[in-house]
N, CA, C and O atoms as a GROMACS GRO file, in nm:
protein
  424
    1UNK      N    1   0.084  -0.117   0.000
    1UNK     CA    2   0.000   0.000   0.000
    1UNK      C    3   0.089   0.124   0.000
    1UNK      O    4   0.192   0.155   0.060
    2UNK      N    5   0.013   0.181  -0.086
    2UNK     CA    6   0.165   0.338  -0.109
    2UNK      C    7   0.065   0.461  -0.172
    2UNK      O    8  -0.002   0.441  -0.274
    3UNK      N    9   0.065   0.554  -0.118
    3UNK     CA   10   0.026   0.662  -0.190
    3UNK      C   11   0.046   0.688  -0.300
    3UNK      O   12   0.168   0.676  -0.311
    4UNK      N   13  -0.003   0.724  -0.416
    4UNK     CA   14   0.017   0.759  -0.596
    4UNK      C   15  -0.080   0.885  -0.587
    4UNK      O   16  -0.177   0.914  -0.518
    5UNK      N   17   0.009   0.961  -0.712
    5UNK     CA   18  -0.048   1.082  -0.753
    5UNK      C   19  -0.206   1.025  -0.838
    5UNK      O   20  -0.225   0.929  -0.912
    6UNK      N   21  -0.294   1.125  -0.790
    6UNK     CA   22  -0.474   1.123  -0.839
    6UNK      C   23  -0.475   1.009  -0.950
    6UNK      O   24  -0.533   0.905  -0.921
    7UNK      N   25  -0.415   1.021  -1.072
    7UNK     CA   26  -0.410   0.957  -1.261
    7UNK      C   27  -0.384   0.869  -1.255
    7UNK      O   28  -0.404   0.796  -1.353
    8UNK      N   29  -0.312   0.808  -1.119
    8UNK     CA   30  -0.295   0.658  -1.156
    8UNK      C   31  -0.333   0.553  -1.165
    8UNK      O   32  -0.280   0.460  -1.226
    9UNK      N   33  -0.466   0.552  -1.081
    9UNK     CA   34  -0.558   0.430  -1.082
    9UNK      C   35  -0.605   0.449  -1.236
    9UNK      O   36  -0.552   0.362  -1.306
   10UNK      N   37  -0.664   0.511  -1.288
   10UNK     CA   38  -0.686   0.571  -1.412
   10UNK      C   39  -0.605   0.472  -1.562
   10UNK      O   40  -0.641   0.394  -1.651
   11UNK      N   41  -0.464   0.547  -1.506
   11UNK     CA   42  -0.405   0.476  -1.551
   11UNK      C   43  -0.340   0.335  -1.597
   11UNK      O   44  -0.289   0.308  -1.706
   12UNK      N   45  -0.359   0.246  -1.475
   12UNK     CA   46  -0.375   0.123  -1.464
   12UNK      C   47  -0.525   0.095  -1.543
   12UNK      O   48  -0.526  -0.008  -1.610
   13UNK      N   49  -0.572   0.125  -1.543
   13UNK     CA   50  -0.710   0.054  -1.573
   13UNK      C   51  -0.718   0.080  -1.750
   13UNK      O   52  -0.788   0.008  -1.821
   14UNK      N   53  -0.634   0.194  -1.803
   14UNK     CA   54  -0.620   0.205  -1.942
   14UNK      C   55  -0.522   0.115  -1.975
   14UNK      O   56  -0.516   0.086  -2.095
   15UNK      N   57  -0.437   0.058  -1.893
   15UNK     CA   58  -0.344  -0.042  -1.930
   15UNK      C   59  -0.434  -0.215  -1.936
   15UNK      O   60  -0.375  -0.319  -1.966
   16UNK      N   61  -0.505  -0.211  -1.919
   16UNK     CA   62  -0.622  -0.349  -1.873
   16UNK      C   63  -0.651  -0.414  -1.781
   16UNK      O   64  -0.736  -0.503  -1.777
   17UNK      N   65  -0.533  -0.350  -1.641
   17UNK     CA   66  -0.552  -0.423  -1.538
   17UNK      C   67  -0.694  -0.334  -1.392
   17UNK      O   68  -0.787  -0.253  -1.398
   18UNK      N   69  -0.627  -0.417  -1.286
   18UNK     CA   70  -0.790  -0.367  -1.216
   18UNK      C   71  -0.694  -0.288  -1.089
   18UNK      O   72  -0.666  -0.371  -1.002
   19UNK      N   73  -0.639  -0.150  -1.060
   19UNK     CA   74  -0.645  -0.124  -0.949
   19UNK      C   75  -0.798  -0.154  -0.811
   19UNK      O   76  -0.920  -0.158  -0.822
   20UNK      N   77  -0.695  -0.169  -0.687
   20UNK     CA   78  -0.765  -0.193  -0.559
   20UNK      C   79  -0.713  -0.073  -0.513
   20UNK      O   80  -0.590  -0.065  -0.516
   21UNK      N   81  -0.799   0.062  -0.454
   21UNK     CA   82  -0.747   0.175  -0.394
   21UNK      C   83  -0.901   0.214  -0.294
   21UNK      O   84  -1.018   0.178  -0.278
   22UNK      N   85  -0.825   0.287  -0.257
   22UNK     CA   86  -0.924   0.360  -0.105
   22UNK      C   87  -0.838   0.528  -0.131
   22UNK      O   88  -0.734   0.553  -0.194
   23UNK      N   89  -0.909   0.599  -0.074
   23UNK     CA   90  -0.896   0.743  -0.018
   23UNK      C   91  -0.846   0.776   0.125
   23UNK      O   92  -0.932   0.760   0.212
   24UNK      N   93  -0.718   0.820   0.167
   24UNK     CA   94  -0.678   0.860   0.254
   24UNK      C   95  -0.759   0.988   0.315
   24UNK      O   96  -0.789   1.094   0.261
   25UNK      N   97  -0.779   0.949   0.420
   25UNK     CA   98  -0.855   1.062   0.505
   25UNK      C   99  -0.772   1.147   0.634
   25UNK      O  100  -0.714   1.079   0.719
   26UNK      N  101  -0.770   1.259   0.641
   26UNK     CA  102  -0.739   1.318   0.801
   26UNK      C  103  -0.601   1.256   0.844
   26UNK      O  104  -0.532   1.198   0.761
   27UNK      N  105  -0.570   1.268   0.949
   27UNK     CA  106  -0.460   1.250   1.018
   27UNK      C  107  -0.379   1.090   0.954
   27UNK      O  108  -0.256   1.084   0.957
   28UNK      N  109  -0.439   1.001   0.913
   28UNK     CA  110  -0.409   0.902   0.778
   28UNK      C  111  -0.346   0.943   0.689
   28UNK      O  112  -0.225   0.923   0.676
   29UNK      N  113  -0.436   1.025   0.592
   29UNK     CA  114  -0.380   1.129   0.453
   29UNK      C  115  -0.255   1.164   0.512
   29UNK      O  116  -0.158   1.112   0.457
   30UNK      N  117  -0.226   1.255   0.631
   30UNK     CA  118  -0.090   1.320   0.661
   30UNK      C  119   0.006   1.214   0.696
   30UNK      O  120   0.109   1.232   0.631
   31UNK      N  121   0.012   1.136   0.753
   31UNK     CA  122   0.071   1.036   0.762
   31UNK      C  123   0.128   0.949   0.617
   31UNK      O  124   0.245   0.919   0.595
   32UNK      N  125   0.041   0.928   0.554
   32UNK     CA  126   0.034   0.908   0.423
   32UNK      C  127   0.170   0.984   0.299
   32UNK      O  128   0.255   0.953   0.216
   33UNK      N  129   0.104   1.102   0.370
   33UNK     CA  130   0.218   1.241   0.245
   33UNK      C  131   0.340   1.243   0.344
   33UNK      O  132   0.450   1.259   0.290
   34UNK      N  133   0.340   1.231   0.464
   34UNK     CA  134   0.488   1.211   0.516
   34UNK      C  135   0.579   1.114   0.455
   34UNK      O  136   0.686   1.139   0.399
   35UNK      N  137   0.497   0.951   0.479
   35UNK     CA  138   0.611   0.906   0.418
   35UNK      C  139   0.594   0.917   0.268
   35UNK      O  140   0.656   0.821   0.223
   36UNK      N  141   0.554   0.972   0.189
   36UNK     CA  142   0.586   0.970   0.062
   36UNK      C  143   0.683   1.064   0.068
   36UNK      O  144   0.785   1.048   0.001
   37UNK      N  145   0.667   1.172   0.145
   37UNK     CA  146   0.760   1.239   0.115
   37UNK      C  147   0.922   1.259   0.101
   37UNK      O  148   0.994   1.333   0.033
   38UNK      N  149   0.948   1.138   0.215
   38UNK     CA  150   1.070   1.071   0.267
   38UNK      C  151   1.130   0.999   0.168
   38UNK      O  152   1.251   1.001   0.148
   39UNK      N  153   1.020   0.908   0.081
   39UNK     CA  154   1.030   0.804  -0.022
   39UNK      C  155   1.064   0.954  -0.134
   39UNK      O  156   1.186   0.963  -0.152
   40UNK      N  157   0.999   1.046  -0.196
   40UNK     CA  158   1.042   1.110  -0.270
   40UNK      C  159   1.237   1.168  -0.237
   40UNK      O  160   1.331   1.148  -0.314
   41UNK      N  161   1.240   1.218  -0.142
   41UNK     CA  162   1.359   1.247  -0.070
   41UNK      C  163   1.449   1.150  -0.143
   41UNK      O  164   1.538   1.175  -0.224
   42UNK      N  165   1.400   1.016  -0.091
   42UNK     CA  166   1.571   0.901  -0.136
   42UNK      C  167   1.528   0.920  -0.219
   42UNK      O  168   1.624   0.871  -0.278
   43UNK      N  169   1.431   0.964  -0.339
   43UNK     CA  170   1.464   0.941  -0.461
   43UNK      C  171   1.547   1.025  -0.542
   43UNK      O  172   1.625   0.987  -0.629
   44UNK      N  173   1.517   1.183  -0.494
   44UNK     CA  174   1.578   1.305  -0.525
   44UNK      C  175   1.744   1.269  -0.467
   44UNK      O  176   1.834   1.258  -0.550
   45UNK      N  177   1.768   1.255  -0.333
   45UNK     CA  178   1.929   1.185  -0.300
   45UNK      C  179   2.009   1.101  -0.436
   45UNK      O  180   2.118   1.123  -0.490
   46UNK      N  181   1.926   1.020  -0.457
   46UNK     CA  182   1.973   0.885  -0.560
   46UNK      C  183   1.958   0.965  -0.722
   46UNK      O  184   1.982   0.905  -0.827
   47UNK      N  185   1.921   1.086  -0.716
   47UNK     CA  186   1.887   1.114  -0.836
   47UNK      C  187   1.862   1.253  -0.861
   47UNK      O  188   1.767   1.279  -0.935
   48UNK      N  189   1.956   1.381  -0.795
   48UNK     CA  190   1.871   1.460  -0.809
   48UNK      C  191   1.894   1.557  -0.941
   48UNK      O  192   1.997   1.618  -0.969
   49UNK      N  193   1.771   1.554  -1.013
   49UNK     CA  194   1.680   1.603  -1.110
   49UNK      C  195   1.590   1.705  -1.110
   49UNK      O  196   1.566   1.755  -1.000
   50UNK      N  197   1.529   1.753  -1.216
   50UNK     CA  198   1.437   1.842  -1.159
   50UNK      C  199   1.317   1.747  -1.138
   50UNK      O  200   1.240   1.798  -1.058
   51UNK      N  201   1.266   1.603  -1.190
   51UNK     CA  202   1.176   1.526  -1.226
   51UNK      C  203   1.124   1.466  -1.092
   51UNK      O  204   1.010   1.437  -1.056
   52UNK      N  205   1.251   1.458  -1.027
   52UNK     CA  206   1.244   1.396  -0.854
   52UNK      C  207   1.210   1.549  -0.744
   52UNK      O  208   1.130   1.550  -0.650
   53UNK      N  209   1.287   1.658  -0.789
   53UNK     CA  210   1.213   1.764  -0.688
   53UNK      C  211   1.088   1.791  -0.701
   53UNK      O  212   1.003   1.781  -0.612
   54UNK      N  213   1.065   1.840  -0.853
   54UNK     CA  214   0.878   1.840  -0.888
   54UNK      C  215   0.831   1.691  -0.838
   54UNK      O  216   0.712   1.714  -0.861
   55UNK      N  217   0.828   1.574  -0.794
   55UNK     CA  218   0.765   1.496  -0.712
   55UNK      C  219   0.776   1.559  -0.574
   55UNK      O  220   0.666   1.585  -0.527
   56UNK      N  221   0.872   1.589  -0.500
   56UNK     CA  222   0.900   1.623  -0.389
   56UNK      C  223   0.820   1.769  -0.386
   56UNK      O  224   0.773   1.813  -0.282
   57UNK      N  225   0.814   1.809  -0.461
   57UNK     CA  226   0.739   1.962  -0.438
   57UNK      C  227   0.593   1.943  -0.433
   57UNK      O  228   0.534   2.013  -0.352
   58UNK      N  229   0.525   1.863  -0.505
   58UNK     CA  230   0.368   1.841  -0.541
   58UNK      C  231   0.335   1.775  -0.377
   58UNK      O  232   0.257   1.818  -0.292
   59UNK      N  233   0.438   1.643  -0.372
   59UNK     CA  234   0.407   1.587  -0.172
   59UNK      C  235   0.388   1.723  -0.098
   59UNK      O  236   0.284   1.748  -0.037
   60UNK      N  237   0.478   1.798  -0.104
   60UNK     CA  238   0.507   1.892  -0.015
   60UNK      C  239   0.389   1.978  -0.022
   60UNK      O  240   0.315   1.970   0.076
   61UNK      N  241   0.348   2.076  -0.135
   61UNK     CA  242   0.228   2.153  -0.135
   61UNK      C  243   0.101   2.080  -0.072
   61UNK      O  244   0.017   2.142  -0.008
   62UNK      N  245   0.096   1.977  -0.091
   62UNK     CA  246  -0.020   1.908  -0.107
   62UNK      C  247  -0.034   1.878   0.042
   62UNK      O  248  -0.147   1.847   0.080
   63UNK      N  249   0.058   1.884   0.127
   63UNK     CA  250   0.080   1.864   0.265
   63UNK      C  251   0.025   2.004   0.348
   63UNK      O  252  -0.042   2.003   0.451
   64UNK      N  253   0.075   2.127   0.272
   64UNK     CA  254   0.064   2.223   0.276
   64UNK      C  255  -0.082   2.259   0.329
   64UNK      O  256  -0.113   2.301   0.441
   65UNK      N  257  -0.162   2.230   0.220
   65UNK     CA  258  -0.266   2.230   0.182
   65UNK      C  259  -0.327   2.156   0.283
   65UNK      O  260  -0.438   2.208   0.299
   66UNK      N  261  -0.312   2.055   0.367
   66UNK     CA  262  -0.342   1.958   0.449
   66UNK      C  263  -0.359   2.078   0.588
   66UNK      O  264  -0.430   2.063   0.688
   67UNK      N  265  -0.283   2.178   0.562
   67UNK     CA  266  -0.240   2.214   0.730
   67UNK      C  267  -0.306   2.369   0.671
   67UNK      O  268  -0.265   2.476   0.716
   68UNK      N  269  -0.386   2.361   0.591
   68UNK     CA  270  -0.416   2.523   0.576
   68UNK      C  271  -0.294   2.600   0.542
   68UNK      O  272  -0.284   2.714   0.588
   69UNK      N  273  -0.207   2.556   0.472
   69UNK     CA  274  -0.080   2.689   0.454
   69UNK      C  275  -0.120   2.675   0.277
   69UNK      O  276  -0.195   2.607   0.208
   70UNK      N  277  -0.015   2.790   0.255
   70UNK     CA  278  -0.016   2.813   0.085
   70UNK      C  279   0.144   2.803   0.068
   70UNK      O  280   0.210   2.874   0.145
   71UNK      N  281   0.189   2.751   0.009
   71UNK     CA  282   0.308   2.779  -0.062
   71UNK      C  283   0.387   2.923  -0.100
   71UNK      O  284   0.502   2.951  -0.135
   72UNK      N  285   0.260   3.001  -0.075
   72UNK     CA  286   0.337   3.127  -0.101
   72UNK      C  287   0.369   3.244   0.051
   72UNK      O  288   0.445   3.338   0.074
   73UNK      N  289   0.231   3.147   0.147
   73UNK     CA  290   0.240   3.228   0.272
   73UNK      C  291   0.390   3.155   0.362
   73UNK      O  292   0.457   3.206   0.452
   74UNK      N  293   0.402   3.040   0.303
   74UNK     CA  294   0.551   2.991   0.339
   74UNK      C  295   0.657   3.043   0.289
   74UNK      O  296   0.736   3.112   0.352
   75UNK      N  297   0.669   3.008   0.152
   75UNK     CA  298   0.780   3.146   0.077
   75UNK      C  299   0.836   3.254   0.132
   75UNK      O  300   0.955   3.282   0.150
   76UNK      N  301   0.717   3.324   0.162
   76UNK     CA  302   0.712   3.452   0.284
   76UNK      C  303   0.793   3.458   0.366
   76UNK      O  304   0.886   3.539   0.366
   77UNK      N  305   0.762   3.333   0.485
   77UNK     CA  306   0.795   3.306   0.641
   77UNK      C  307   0.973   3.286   0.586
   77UNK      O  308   1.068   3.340   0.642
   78UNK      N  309   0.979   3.203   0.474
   78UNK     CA  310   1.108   3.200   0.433
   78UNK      C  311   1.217   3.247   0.401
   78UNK      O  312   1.330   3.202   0.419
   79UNK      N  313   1.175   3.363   0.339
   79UNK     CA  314   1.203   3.486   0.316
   79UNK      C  315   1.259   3.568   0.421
   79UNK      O  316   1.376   3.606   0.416
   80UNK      N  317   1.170   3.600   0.528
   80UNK     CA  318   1.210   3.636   0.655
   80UNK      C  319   1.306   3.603   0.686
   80UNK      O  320   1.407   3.670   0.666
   81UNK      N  321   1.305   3.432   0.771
   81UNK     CA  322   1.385   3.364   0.815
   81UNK      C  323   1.527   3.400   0.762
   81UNK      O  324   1.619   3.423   0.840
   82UNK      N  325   1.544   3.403   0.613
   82UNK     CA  326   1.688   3.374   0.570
   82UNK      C  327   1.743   3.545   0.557
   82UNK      O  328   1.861   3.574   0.537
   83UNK      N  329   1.642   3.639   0.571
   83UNK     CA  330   1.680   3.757   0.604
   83UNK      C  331   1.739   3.787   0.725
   83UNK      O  332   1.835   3.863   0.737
   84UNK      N  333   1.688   3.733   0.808
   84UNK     CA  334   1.740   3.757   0.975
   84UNK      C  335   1.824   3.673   1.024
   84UNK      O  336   1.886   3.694   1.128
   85UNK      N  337   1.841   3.522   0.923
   85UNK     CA  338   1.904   3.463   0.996
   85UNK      C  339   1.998   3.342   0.897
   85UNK      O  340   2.057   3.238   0.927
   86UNK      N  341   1.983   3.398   0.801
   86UNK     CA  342   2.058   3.358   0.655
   86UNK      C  343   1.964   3.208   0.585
   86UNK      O  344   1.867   3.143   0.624
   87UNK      N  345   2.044   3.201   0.481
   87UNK     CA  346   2.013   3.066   0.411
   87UNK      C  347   2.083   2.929   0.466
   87UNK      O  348   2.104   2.928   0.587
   88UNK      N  349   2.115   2.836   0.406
   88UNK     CA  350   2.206   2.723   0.415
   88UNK      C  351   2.303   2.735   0.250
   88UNK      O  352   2.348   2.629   0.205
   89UNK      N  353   2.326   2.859   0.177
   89UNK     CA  354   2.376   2.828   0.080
   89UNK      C  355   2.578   2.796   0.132
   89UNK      O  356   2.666   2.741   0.067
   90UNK      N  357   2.582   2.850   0.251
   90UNK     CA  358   2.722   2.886   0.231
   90UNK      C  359   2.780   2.704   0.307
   90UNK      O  360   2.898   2.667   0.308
   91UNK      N  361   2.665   2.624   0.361
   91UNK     CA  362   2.710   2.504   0.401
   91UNK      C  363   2.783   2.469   0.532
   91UNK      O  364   2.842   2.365   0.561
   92UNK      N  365   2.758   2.634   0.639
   92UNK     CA  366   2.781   2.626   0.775
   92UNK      C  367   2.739   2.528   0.856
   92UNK      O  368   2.624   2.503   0.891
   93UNK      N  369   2.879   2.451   0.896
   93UNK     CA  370   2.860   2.375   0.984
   93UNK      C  371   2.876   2.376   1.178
   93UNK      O  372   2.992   2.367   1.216
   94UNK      N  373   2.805   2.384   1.250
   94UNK     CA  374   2.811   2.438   1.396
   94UNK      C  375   2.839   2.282   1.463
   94UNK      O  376   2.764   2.184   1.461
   95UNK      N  377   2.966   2.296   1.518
   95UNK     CA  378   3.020   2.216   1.585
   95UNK      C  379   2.992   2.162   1.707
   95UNK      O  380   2.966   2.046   1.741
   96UNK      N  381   3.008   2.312   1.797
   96UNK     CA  382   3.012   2.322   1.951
   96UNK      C  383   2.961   2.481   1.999
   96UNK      O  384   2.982   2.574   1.922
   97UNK      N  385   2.916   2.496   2.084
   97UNK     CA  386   2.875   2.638   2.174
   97UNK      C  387   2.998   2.662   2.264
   97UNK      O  388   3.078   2.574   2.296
   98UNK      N  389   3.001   2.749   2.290
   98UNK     CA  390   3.133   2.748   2.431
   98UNK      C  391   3.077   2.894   2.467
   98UNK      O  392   3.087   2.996   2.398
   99UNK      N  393   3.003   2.874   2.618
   99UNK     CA  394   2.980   2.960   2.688
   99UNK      C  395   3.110   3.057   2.747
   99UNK      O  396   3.172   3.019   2.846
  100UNK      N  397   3.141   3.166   2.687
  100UNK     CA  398   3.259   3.245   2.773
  100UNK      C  399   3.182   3.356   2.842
  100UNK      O  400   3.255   3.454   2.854
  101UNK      N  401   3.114   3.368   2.869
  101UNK     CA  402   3.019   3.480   2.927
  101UNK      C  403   3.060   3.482   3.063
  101UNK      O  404   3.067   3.593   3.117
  102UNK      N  405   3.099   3.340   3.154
  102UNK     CA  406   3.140   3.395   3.254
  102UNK      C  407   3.311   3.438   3.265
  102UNK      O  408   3.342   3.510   3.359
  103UNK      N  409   3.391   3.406   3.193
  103UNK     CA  410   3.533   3.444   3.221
  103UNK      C  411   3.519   3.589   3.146
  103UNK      O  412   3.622   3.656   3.149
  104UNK      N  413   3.451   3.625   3.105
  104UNK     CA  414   3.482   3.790   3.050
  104UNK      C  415   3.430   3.855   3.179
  104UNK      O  416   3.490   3.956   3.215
  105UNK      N  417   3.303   3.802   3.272
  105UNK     CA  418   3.223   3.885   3.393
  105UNK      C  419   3.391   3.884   3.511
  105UNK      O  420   3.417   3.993   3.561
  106UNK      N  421   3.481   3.777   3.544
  106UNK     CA  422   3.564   3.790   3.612
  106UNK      C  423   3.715   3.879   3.634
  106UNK      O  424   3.782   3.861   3.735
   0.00000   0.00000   0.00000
């Protein structure tokens, strides 16, 4: 049992065979688009394309959509974020913290 995009039962059935499917509902459905989404992930890892992100992007909106957000009111929040507090383009890696706050007070 695996989640497929809407066309595919469709599709099977123009090929001659008989899909068996049901409709994901509620807290199911999300569960559902999680792990696809994970499954899209290794696929984009093993392959990345634009063919594997547009899968990974459609899971993702569609999740979106699950939680009342828009893709663009996220964009937004994103936007922000990497304004105040950068992107991941430069590939910073954070090691360790080291509190010196008290040897400067002494």
């Amino acid at each position: 049992m695996k989640l497929v995009r809407d066309r595919i039962p469709e599709i099977i059935i123009d090929s001659g065979m008989t899909p068996i499917v049901s409709n994901g509902k509620g807290k199911h459905f999300s569960f559902l688009l999680y792990s696809k989404l994970i499954e899209e992930l290794g696929e984009f890892m093993d392959n990345p394309c634009a063919e594997e992100a547009a899968d990974m992007l459609e899971v993702f909106t569609t999740l979106l959509r699950e939680h009342d957000l828009s893709l663009v009111q996220v964009s937004g929040v994103a936007d922000i974020k990497r304004a105040q507090r950068g992107g991941f383009k430069s590939g910073v890696v954070l090691h360790e913290v080291k509190d010196d706050r008290d040897r400067k007070s002494s």
